[in-house]
VOGU-3710 file (C-alpha; in Angstrom, 3 decimals, decimal comma):
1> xxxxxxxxxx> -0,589/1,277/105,061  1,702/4,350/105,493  2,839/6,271/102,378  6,005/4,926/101,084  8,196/8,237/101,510  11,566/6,535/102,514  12,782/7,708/99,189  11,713/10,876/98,884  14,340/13,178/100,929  13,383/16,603/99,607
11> xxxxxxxxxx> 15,523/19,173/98,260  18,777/19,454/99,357  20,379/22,306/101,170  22,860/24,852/100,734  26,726/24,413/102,169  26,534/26,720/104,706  22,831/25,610/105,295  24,206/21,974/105,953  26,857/23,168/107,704  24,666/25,378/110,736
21> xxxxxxxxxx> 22,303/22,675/110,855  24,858/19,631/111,191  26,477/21,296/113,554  23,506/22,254/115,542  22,648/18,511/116,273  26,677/17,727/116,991  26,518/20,279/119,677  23,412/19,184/120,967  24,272/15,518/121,451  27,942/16,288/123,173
31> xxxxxxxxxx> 25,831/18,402/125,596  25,269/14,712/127,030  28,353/12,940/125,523  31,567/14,825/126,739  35,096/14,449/124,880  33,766/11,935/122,308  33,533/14,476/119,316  34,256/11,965/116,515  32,263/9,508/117,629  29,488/11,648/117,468
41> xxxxxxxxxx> 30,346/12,880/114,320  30,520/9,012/112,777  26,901/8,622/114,235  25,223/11,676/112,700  27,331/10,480/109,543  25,490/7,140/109,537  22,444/9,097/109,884  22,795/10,904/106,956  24,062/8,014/105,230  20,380/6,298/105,615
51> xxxxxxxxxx> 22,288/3,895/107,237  22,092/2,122/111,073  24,394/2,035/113,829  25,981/-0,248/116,120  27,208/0,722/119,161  29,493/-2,143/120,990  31,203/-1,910/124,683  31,527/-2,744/127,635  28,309/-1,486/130,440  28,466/1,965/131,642
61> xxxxxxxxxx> 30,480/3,802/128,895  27,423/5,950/127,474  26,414/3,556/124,549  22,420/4,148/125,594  22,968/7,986/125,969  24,574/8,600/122,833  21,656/6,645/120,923  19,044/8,815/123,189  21,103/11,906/122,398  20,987/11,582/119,367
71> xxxxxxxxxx> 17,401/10,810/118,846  16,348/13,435/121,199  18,294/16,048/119,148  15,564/15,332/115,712  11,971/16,605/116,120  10,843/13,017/115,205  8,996/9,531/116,261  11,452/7,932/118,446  10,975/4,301/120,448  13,212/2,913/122,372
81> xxxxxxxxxx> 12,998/-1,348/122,575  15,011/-3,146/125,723  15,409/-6,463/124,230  15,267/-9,253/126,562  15,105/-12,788/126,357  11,523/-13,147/126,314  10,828/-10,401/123,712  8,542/-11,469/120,864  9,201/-10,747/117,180  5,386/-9,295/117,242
91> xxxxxxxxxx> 6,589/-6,642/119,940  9,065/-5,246/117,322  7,194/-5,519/114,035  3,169/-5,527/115,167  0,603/-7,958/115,641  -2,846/-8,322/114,074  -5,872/-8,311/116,556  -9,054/-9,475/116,023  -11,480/-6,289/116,776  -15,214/-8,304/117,652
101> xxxxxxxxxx> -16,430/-4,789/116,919  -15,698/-4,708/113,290  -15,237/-8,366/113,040  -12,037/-8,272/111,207  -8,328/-8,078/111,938  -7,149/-5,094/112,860  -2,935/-4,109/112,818  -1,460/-2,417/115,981  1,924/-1,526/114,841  5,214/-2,369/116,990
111> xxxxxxxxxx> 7,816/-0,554/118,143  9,713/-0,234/114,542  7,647/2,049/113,415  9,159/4,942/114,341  11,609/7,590/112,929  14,734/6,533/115,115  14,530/3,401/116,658  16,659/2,778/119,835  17,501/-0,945/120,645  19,079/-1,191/124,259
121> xxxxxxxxxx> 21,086/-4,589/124,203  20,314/-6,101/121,162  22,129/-9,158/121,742  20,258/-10,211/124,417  17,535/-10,981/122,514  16,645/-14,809/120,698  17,713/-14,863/117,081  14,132/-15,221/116,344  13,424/-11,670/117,659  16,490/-10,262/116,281
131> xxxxxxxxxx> 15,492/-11,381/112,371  12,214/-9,041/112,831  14,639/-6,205/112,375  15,940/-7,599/108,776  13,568/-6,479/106,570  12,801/-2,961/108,097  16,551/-2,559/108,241  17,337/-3,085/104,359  13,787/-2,594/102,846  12,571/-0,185/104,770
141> xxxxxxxxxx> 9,229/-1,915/105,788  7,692/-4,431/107,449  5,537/-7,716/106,294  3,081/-8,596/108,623  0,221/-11,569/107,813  0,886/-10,995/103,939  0,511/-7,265/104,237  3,461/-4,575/103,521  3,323/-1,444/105,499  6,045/1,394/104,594
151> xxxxxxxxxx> 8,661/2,851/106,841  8,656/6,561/106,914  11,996/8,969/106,790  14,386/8,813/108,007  14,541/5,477/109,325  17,277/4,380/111,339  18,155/1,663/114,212  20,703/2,558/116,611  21,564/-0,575/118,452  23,548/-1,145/121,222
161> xxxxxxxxxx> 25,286/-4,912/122,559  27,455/-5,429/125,112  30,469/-7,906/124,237  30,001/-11,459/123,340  32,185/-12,574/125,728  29,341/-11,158/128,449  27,112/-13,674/129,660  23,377/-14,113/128,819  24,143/-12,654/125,069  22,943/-14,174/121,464
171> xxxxxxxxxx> 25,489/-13,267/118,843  24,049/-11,872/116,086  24,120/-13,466/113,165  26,097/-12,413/109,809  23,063/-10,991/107,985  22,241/-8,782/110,759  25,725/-7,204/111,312  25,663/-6,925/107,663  22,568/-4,438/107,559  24,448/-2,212/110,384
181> xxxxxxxxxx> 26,281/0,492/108,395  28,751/0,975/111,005  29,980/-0,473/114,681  31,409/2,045/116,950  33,104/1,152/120,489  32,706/4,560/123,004  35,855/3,656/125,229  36,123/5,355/128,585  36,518/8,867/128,417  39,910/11,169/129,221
191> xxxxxxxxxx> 40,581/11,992/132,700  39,441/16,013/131,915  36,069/14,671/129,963  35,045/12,130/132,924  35,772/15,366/135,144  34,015/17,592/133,401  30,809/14,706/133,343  30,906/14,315/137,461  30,436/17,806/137,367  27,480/17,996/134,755
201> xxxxxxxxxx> 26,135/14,793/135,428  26,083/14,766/139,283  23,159/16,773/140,066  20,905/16,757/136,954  20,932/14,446/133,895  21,438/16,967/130,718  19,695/14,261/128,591  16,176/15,693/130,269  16,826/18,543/129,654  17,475/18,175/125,737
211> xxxxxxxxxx> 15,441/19,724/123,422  15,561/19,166/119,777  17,776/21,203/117,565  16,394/19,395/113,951  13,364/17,845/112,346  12,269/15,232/110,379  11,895/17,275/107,262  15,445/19,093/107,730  17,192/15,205/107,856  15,488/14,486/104,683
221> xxxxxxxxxx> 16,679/17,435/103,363  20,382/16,998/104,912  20,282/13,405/103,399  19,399/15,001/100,082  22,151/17,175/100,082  24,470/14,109/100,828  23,168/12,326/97,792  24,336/15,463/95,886  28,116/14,203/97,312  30,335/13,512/93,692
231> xxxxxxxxxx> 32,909/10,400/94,559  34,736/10,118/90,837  35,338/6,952/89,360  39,074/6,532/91,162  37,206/6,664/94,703  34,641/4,054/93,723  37,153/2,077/92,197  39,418/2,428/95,622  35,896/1,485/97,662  35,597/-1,478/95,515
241> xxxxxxxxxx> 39,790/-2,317/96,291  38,912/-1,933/100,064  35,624/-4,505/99,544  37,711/-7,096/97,508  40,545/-7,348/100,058  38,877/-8,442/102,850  37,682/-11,366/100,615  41,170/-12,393/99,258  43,143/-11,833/102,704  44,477/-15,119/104,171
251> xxxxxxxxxx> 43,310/-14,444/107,341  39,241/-13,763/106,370  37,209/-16,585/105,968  34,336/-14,609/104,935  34,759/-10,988/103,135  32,601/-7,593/103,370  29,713/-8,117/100,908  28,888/-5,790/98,234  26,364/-4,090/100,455  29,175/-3,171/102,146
261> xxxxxxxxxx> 30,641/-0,972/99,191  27,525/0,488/98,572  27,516/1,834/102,564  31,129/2,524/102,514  30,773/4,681/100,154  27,389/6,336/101,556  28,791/7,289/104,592  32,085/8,393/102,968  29,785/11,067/101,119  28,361/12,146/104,603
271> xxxxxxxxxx> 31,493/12,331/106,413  32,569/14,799/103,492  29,145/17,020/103,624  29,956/17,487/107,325  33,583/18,308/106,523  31,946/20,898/104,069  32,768/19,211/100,901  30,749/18,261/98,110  33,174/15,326/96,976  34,647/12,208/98,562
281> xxxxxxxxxx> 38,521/11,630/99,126  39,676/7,683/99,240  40,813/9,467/102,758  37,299/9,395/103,870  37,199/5,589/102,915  40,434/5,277/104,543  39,254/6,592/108,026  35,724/4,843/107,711  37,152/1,630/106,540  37,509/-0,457/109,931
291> xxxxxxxxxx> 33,710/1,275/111,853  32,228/-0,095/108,520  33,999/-3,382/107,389  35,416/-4,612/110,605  32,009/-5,983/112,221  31,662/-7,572/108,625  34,234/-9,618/108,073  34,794/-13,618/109,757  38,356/-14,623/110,471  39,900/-17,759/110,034
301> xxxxxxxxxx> 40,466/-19,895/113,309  44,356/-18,998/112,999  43,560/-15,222/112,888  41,452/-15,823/115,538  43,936/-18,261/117,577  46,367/-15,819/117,016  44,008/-13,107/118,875  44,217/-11,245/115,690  41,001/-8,740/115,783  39,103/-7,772/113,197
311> xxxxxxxxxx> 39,665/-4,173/113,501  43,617/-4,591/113,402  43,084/-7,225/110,138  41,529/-3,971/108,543  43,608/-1,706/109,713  46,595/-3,684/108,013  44,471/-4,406/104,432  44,029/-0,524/104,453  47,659/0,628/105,101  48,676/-1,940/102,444
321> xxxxxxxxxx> 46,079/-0,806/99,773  47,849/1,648/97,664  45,731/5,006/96,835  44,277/6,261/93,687  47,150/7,944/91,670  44,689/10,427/90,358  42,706/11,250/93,416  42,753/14,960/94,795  45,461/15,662/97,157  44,605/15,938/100,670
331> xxxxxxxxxx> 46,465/16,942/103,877  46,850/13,691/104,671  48,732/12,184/101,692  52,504/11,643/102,404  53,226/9,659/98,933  56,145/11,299/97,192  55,340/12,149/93,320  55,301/9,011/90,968  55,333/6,631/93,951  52,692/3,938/93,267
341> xxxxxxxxx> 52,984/3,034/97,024  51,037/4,434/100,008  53,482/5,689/103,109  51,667/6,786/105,741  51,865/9,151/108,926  51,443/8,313/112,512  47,687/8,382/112,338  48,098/5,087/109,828  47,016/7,492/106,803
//
């Protein structure tokens, strides 16, 4: 059994500390992934969040390279899992083997036991295999023949599905999109960026020749220094507005849970460490609100015979949701003094 050090990040870092070595590993991974800047950013948030990641699209838009990028970027344990049809729950989590030389039971551990774990097509695996990620995934270990063995930090899944509309797929079930932290779609990439990859890309794959930038002792100490991250009691309160409105909208039949507002407001606190701020606007919650709830949330068979998407059901509960009164102001806020409403700009701020 491994020594349980999941919660032990170390100390945390300095601003401008955080800020060289965040942006060391951004720079590294868009040396693979070209004009997708915030997505990379969300993904090195959820990181840093102690969180897991979701990656959903359609084949061919980089969802395997970004996951590889971005483990290949941290001087750490990293395993990579294609799940198929026929994968076993024991090739994720471990088996015990009899050993006739010691006469006893001996555990070889699975693929999950590794720093960053990269899941290529989740969804094509049985439900069966799928739960063996559950308790790794929230607890941060594994149970194997009545024993407990300790996942060390960081610990983090990045998995990646394609559609559900894409044939030979298993949706997963609620209580495993519930332990991802956030879902991110790549789209296809700008006319200059897909340019700019035929020329990078054509000859040599830059994902060879990526070395790592960070290690695992520097992400426990970035995570500490996210920790540090002060959200006052308005922002909470605004994360916990955000949470409750999925569950009272007409159009959800099931709501984000409260492990929802606890990761909401996780990865707010990472997304402003990165921005080099050591506390949280409800702006951060604002922009993080659909990647984290949307995946989350079940509509009702009108919403859904309506075509209305989850993303655009959050979208509209968060331009709705009127701010904080007594939250910092940002550039973002367009409310005119003493207005209890929100009014947004173009961006849907």
């Amino acid at each position: 059994m491994t020594t349980p050090t999941w919660d032990q990040p170390g100390g945390p870092l300095s601003s401008d500390e955080f800020r060289v070595a965040s942006e060391a590993i951004m720079a590294n991974i868009e040396q693979v992934i070209e004009g997708k800047s915030a997505t990379v950013r969300l993904a090195l948030a959820v990181l840093l969040a102690e969180g897991h990641l979701l990656i959903e699209d359609v084949p061919g838009v980089g969802k395997t390279k970004l996951a590889k990028a971005l483990a290949r970027s941290i001087d750490c344990s990293v395993r990579r899992i294609q799940f198929t049809p026929d994968l076993l729950p024991s090739d994720v989590t471990g088996v015990s083997v009899y050993n006739q030389e010691t006469r006893d039971f001996e555990f070889k551990p699975g693929a999950v036991f590794a720093n960053l774990v990269v899941g290529d097509e989740i969804n094509r695996a049985s439900p069966k295999t799928q739960s063996a990620l559950l308790e790794c995934m929230e607890e941060r270990q594994v149970t194997v023949d009545g024993t407990t063995y300790e996942l060390q930090s960081p610990f983090m899944v990045i998995a990646t599905q394609n559609p559900m509309e894409m044939e030979g797929t298993y949706p997963l079930p609620e209580a495993q999109r519930d332990r991802f932290t956030a879902r991110i779609a790549m789209g296809y990439p700008d006319p200059r960026a897909e340019l700019a990859m035929l020329g990078g890309h054509g000859a040599v794959d830059p994902l060879n020749s990526l070395r790592p930038v960070a290690d695992a002792a520097l992400v426990r100490r970035l995570i500490a220094t996210v920790r540090d991250v002060h959200a006052a009691d308005a922002v909470q309160q605004y994360a916990i507005a955000l949470v409750t409105a999925t569950r009272e909208a007409p159009e959800i039949r099931l709501g984000a849970s409260p492990r929802c507002t606890l990761q909401l407001l996780r990865t707010a606190k990472a997304v402003a460490a990165l921005e080099g701020r050591d506390y949280v606007l409800p702006d951060d919650l604002q922009a993080l609100a659909v990647p984290v709830l949307a995946h989350r949330i079940i509509p009702t068979a009108d919403a859904q015979l309506n075509r209305r998407t989850t993303d655009a059901i959050v979208a509209e509960i968060v331009h709705r949701l009127p701010l904080p009164h007594d939250r910092a102001r940002s550039p973002y806020d367009t409310r005119t003094a003493g207005d209890g409403r929100a009014h947004f700009d173009s961006r849907g701020r």
